[in-house]
PLY file of the C-alpha trace (Angstrom):
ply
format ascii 1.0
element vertex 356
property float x
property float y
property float z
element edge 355
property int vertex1
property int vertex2
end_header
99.96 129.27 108.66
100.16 130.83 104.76
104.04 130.19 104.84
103.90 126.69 106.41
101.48 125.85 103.60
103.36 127.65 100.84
106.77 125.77 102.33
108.84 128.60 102.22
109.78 130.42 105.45
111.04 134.21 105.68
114.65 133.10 106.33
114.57 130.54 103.36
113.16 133.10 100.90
116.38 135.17 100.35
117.84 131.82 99.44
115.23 130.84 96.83
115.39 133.98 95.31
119.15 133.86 94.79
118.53 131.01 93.76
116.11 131.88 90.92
117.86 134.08 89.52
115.82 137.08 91.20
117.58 139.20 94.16
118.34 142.05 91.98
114.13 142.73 91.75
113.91 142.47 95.83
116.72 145.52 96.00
115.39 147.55 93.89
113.20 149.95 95.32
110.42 151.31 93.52
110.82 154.59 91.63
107.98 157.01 91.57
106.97 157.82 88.05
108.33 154.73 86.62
106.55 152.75 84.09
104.55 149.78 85.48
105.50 146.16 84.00
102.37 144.57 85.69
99.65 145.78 86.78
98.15 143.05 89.56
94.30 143.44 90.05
91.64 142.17 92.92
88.28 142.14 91.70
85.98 142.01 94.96
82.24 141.82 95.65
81.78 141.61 99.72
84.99 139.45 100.11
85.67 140.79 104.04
85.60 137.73 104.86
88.86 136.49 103.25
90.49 139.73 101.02
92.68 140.73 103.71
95.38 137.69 103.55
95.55 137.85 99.62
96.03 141.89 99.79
98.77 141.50 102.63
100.60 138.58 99.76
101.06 141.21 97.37
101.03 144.41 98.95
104.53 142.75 100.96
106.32 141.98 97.92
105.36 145.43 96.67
107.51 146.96 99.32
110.64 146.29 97.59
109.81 146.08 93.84
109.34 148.16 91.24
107.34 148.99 88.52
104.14 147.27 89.89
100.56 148.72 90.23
98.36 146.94 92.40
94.61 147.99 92.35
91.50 146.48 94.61
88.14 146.70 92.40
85.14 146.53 94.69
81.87 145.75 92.76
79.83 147.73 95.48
80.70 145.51 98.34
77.96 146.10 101.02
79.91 144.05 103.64
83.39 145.69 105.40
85.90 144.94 102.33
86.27 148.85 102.48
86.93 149.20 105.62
89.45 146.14 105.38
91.36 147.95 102.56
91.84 151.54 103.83
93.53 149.91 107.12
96.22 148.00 104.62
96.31 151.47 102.60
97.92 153.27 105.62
100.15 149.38 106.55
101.14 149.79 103.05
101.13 153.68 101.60
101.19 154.02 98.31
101.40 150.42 97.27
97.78 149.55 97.21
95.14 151.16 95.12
91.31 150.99 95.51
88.55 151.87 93.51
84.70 151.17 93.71
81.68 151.17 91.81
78.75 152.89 92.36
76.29 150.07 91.85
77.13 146.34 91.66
76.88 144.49 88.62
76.19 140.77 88.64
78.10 139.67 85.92
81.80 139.27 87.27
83.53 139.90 83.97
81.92 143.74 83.18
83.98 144.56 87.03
86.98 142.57 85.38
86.81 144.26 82.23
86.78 147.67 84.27
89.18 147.03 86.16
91.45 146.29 83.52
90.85 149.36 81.86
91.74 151.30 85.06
95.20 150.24 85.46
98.32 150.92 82.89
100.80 148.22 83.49
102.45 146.43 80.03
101.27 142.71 81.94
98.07 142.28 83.29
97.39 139.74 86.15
93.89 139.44 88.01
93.82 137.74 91.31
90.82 135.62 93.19
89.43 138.12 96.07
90.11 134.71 98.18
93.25 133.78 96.63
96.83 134.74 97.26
100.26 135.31 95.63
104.00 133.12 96.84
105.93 135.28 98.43
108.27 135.17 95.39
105.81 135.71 92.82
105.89 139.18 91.83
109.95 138.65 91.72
109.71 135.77 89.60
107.15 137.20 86.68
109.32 139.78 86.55
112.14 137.94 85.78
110.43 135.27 83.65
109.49 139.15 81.78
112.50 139.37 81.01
113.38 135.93 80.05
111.23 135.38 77.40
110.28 138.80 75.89
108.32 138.05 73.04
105.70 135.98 75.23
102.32 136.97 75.47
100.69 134.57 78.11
102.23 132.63 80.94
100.58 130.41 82.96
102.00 128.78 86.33
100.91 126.33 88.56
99.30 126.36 92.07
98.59 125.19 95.71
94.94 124.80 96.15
93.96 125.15 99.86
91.67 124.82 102.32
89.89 127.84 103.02
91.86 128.67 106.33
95.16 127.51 104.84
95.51 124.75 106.83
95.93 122.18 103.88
97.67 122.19 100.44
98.00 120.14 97.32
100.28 120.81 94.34
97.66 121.68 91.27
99.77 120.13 88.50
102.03 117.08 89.72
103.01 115.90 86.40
106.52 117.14 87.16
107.63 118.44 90.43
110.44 120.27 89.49
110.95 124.37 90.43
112.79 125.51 87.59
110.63 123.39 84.74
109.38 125.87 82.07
107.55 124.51 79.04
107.22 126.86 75.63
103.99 126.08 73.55
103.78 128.12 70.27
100.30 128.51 69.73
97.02 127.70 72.14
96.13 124.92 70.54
99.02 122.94 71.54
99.13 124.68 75.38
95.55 124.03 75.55
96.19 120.15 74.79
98.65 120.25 77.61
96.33 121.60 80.01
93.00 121.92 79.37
92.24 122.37 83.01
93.61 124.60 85.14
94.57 127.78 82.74
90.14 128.83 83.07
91.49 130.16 87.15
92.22 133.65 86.81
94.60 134.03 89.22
97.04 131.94 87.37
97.21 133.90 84.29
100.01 136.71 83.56
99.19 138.10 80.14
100.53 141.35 77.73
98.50 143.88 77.81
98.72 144.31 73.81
97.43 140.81 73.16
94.33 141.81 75.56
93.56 144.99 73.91
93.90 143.21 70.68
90.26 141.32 70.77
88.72 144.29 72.02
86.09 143.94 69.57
85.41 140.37 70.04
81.43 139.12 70.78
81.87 137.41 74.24
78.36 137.55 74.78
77.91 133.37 74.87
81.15 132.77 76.92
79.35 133.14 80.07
81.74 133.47 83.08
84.92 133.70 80.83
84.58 136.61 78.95
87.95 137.57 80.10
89.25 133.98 79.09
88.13 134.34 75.63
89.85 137.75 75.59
92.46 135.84 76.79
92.96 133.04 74.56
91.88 134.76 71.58
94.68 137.21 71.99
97.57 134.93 72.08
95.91 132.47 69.66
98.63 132.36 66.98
101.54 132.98 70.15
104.08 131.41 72.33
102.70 130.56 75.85
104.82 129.95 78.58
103.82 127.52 81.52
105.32 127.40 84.67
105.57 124.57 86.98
106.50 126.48 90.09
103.61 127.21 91.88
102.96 130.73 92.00
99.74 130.98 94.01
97.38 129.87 96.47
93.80 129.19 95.56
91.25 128.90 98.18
88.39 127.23 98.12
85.41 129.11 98.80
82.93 128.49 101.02
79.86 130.34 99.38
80.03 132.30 96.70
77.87 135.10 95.26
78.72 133.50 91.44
78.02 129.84 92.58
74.17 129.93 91.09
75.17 130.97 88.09
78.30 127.73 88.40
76.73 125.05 85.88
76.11 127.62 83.28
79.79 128.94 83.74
81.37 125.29 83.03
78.97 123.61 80.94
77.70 126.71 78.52
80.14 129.27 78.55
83.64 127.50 78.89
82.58 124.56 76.34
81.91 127.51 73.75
84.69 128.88 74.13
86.83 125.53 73.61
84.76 124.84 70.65
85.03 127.86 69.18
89.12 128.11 70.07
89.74 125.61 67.28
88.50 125.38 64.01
89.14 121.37 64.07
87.30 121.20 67.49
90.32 118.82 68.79
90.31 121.36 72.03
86.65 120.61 72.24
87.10 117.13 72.13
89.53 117.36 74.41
87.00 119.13 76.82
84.53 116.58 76.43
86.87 113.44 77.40
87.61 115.30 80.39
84.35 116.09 81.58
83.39 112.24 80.84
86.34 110.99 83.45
85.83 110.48 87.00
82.17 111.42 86.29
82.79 115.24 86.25
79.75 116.25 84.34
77.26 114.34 86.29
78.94 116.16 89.44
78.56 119.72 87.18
75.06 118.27 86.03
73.98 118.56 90.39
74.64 121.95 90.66
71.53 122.52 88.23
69.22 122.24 91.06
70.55 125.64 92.68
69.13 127.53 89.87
66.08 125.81 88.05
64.66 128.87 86.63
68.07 129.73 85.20
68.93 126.79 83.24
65.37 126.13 82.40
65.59 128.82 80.37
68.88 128.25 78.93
68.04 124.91 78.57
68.72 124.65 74.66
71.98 126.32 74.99
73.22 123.33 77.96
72.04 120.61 76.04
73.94 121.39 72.83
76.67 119.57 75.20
74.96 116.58 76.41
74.23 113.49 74.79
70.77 111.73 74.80
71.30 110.22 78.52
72.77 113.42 79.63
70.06 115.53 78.07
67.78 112.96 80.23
69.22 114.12 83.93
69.30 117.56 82.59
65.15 117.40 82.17
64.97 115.13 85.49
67.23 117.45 87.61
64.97 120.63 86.53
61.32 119.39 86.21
61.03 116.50 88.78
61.78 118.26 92.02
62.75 115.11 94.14
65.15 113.38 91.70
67.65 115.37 92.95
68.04 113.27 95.97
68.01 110.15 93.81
70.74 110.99 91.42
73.05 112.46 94.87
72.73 109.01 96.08
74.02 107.91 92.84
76.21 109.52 92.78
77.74 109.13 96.47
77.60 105.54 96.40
79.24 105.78 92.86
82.46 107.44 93.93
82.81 105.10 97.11
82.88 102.35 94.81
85.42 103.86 92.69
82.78 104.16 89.43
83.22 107.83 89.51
0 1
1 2
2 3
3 4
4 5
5 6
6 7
7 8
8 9
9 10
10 11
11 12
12 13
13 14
14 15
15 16
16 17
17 18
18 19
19 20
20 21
21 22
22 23
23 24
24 25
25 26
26 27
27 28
28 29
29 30
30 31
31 32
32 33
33 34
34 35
35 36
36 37
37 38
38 39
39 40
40 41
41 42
42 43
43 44
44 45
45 46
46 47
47 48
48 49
49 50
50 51
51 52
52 53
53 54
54 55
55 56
56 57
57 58
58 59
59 60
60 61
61 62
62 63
63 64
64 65
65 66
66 67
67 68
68 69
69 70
70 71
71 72
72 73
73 74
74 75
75 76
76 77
77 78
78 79
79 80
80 81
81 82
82 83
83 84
84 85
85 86
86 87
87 88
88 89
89 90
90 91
91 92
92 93
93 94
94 95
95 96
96 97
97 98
98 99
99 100
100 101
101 102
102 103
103 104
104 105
105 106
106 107
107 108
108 109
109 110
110 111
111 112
112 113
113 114
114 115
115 116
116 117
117 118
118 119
119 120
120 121
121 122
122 123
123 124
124 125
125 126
126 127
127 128
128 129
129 130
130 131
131 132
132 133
133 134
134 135
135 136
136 137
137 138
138 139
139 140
140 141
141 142
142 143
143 144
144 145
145 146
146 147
147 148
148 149
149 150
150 151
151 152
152 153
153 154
154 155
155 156
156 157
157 158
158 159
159 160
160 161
161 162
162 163
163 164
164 165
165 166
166 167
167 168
168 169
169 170
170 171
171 172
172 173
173 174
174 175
175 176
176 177
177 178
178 179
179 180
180 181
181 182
182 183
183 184
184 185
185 186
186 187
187 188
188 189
189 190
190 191
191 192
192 193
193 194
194 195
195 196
196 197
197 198
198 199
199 200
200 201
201 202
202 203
203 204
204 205
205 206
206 207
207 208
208 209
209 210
210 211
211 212
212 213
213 214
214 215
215 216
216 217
217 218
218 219
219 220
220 221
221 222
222 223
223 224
224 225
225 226
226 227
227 228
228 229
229 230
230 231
231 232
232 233
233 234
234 235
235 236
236 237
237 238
238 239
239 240
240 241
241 242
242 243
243 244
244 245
245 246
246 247
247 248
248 249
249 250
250 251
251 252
252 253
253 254
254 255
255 256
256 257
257 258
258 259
259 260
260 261
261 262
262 263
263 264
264 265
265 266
266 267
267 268
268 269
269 270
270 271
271 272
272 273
273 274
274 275
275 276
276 277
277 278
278 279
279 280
280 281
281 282
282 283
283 284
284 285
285 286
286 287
287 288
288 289
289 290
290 291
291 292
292 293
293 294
294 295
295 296
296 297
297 298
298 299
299 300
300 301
301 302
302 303
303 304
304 305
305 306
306 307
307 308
308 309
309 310
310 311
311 312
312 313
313 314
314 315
315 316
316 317
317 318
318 319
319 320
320 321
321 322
322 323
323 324
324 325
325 326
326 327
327 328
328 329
329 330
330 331
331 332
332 333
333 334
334 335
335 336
336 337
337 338
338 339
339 340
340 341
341 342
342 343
343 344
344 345
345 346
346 347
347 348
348 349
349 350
350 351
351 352
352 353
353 354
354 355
């Protein structure tokens, strides 16, 4: 089912690679002692449920490539994600690595942070627990590497999927074409290209150096994206490379142990961060139009009800985004228990009639 999504079947994919440019990677084996180009990383918190099929996506490419370090971070899962990962450990010896804390800690960027920190390779790339890699991935970052040696970030498209695989669209359809690579020189002007879509983690290859080089940065109101504002702030003044070949496969999740905390993520931390980003606020701005279309931030603006006692007390910090109306739904959502109901039938009836 994961190849018939990703549309490339194991007798096709020596074909593709030649194709790209990339067999020399797939017959190279790997060379113990050898410096690692990228180092690919799965942050986990009790992802049984899903972690095996992204693990197997990487740990098979890892076979037959070199200079790779792959590393599972488990945040103190109390499900069977160990369990799960010591039974690919002896499918796969030596290719995957797993480490896990002692004690859990609710705030997913301190485990990506660590995580980070743990590994060595001169490319960093973190990966969804419920995500997974193309089976051509690994091959072509390493020859995009390569390519373009002076780049610090490069971000690629993706297949989001149902949960079980069973359905797929393209992420980015502006241009369907394989081999189309676009060069921004600065974030500004890659942000303005795609201000959604580059806040996924699993679509994100950058250069160690640029990481390591906002170490000091205050991330402290960039709730959720810590690791983005690392991220951004690093290659700020940079080239950026985006890549319309869809490298990966996001799932989406059923339940998630960060999905409280959701609203605050979107709304608070990410709309900092684009403020902040740009001196002129034109990213911002940006940010803004595109939460107004298709009535996104209403749909964000639902969510609040998970977690009342959570955004009543950030409640300042959310409404530094809204405008008067906005601000309204914000008080109604948290304070009048049943208007939740009215503004989801809004809001339903709204997108059947095309409003929203």
């Amino acid at each position: 089912r994961y190849l018939a999504v990703t549309g490339v079947q194991t007798c096709a994919l020596p074909i593709l690679l030649n194709y790209l440019g990339l067999m020399q990677y797939t017959k190279t084996k790997k060379e113990s002692g050898s410096n690692y180009r990228i180092s690919i990383i799965i942050p986990t918190f009790n992802g049984g449920q899903w972690i095996e099929s992204g693990v197997r996506s990487i740990a098979e490419q890892l076979k037959d490539i070199p200079y790779v370090e792959f590393l599972v971070r488990d945040n103190a899962s109390t499900d069977n994600t160990y369990e799960i990962i010591q039974t690919l450990q002896l499918e796969y010896p030596s290719v995957i690595k797993y480490d896990r804390r002692e004690t859990n800690t609710p705030y997913l960027d301190q485990n990506f942070c660590e995580a980070i920190n743990m590994t060595s390779g001169e490319y960093i790339l973190l990966v969804g627990d419920d995500d997974a890699l193309m089976p051509y991935s690994v091959s072509y970052l390493l020859h995009l590497i390569e390519k373009y040696p002076s780049t610090e970030l490069f971000y690629f498209n993706r297949l989001v999927a149902n949960y079980d695989f069973s359905r797929a669209y393209l992420r980015d359809k502006r241009k369907i074409d394989p081999v189309s690579v676009n060069v921004y020189q600065n974030v500004s002007e890659f942000l303005s290209d795609h201000i959604n879509g580059p806040d996924f983690i699993t679509v994100n290859l950058i250069k160690r150096e640029a990481y390591n080089r906002t170490s000091g940065l205050d991330v402290s109101k960039y709730y959720g994206y810590n690791w983005y504002a690392r991220y951004l702030f690093g290659v700020q003044n940079s080239s950026i490379v985006a890549i319309q070949l869809p490298l990966a496969i996001q799932r989406l999740p059923q339940k998630r142990s960060w999905g409280k905390q959701s609203v605050l993520y979107a709304l608070v931390g990410l709309s900092n961060l684009l403020q902040d980003i740009d001196t002129q606020r034109t990213i911002y701005r940006v940010w803004m139009d595109y939460l107004h279309q298709k009535g996104r931030l209403y749909i964000t603006l639902s969510g609040l009800t998970h977690n009342r006692p959570l955004y009543k007390q950030k409640y300042r910090e959310i409404t530094k985004h809204l405008n008067k109306k906005e601000t309204l739904i914000l008080w109604l959502l948290l304070y009048v228990p049943h208007f939740k109901y009215v503004f989801s039938s809004v809001l339903i009836i709204s997108k059947k009639i095309n409003l929203i």
